[in-house]
C-alpha positions in Angstrom: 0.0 0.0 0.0 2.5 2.7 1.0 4.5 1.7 -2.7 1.4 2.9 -4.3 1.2 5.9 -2.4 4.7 6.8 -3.6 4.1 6.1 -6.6 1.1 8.2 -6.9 3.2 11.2 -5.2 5.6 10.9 -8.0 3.3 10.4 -10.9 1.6 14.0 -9.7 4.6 15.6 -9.3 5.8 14.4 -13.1 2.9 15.4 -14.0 2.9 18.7 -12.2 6.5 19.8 -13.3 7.2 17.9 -16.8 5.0 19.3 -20.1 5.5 16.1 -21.9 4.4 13.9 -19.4 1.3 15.6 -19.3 0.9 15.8 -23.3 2.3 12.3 -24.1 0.8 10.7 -20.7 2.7 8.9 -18.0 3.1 5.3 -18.3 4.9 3.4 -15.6 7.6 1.7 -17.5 7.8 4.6 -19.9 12.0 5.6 -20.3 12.0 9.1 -19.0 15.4 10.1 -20.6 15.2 7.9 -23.6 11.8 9.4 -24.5 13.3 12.9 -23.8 10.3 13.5 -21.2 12.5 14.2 -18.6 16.4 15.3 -18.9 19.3 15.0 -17.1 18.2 18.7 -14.8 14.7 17.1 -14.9 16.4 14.5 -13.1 18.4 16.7 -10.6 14.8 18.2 -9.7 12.9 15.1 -9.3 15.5 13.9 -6.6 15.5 17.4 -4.5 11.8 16.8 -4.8 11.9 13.0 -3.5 14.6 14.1 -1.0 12.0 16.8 0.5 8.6 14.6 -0.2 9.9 11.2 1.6 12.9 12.8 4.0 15.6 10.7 2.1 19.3 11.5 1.5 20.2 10.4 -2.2 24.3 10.1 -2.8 25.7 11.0 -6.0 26.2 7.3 -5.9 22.5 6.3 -6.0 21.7 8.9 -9.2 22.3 5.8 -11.4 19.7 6.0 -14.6 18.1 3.0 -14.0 17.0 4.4 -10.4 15.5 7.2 -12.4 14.4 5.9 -16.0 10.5 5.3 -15.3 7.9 6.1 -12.9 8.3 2.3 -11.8 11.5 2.4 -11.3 11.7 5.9 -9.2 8.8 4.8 -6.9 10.9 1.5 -6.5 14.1 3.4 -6.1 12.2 5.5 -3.3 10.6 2.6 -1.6 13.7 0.5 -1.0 15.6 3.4 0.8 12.6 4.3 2.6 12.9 0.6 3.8 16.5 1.0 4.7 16.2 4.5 6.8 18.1 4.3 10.0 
């Protein structure tokens, strides 16, 4: 249940911030950079949004693509570290 809820969080905040995502739709497996919805600063916004939204600290380590390629994968990416918080 709470995965969902992340997931929905992101999707409105894609939504909200990124013009293609709302023309083109947002599908869950959909390759953000590949599709050009969403580029590399795109990126660098949605993870000071995630960091703010779910209280995480990202490393420079963790901004891999695939952590960041899909609305799957982001709401994965933020559901394992929410798992792993101390």
């Amino acid at each position: 249940m709470q995965a969902q809820t992340a997931e929905d969080r992101i999707r409105e905040f894609t939504l909200k911030h990124f013009p293609l995502a709302r023309k083109n739709g947002l599908k869950p497996r959909e390759k953000w950079l590949e599709t050009g919805m969403i580029d590399s600063l795109g990126i660098l916004d949605m993870v000071h949004y995630l960091e703010e939204e779910f209280s995480l600290v990202i490393s420079d380590d963790e901004l891999q693509p695939e952590n960041f390629d899909s609305l799957e994968a982001v709401a994965e990416f933020v559901r394992k570290k929410s798992e792993n918080k101390p």
